[in-house]
C-alpha positions in Angstrom: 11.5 16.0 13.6 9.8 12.8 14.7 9.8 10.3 17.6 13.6 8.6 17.5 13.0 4.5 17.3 15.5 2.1 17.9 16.6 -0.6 15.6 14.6 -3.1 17.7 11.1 -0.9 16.7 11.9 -0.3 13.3 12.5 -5.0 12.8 8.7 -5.2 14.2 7.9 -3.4 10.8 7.2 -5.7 8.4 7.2 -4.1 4.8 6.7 -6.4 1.6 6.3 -5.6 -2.1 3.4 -6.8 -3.9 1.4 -6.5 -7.5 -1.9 -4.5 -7.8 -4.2 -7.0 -9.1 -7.4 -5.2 -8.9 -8.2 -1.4 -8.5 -11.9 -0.4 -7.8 -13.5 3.1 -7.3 -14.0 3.8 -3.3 -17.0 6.2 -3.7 -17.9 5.6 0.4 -14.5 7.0 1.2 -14.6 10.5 3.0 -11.8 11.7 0.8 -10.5 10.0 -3.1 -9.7 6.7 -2.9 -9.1 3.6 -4.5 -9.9 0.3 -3.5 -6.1 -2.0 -4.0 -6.6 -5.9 -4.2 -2.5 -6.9 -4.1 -0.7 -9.8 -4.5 2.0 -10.7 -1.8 3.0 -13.9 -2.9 3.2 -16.6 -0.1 1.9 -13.7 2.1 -1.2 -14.3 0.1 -3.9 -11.2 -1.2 -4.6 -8.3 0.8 -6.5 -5.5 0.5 -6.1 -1.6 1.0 -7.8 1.8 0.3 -5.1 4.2 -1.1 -5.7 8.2 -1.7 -3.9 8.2 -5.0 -6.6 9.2 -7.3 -4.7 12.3 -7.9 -1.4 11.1 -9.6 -2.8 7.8 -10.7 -5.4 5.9 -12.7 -6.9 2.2 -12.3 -5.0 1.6 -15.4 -2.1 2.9 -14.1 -2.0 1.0 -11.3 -3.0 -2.2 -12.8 -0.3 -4.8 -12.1 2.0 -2.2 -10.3 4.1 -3.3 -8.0 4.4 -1.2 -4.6 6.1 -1.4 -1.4 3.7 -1.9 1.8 3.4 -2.9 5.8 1.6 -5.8 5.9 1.7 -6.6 9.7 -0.8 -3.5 11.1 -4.2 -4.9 12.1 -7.0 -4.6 10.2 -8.6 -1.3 9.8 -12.2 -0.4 8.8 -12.4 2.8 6.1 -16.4 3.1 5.4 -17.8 -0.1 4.5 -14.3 -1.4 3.7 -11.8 -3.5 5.2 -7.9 -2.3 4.7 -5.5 -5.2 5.4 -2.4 -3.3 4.4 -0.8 0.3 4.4 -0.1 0.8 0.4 3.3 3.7 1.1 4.5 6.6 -0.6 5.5 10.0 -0.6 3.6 12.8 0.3 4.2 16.0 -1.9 1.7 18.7 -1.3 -1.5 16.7 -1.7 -0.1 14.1 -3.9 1.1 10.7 -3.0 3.7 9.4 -5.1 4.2 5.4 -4.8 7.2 3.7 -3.5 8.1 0.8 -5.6 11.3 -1.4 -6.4 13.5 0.0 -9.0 13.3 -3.2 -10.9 10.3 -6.3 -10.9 10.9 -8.8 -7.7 9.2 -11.6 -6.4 5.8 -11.1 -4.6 6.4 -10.9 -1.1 9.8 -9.7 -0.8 10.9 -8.3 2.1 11.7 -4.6 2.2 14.9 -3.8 4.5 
């Protein structure tokens, strides 16, 4: 079992749905990755290196909306910037997206 938070930790998270706009190859990446460009709305574009090569394709992903944290800092992965943490569920060595059941707004807020 994992670390108990309180309420008060788990409000500093700040997760948001957005729409896949772009999806590159991430060839530098130590493991399979794709490079995400995603549209938050207001929040504006971010971008984030996901391992989901395994479940998905570029075209799959295309226009997809998923659920991420938006409010970590900035991480470098190879000679890439990640601005986001794309989520989902890990099964075996798969990652399976989380997304809204239905299309929302860019930039809605995840509670």
């Amino acid at each position: 079992m994992s670390q108990a938070i309180t309420f008060e930790d788990f409000t500093k998270v700040d997760l948001r749905v957005g729409t896949i706009i772009e999806v590159n190859d991430f060839p530098e990446a130590r493991n399979p990755a794709y490079r995400l460009t995603i549209d938050f709305g207001e929040l504006g574009i971010k971008k984030s290196s996901a391992q989901i090569t395994t479940l998905y394709t570029k075209k799959d992903l295309l226009n997809r909306q998923i659920v991420a944290v938006v409010n970590f800092p900035a991480k470098q992965i190879a000679n890439f910037i990640s601005e986001c943490l794309v989520l989902g569920a890990v099964n075996g060595k798969d990652v399976i997206l989380l997304n809204p059941e239905n299309k929302v707004k860019n930039g809605s807020t995840v509670s």
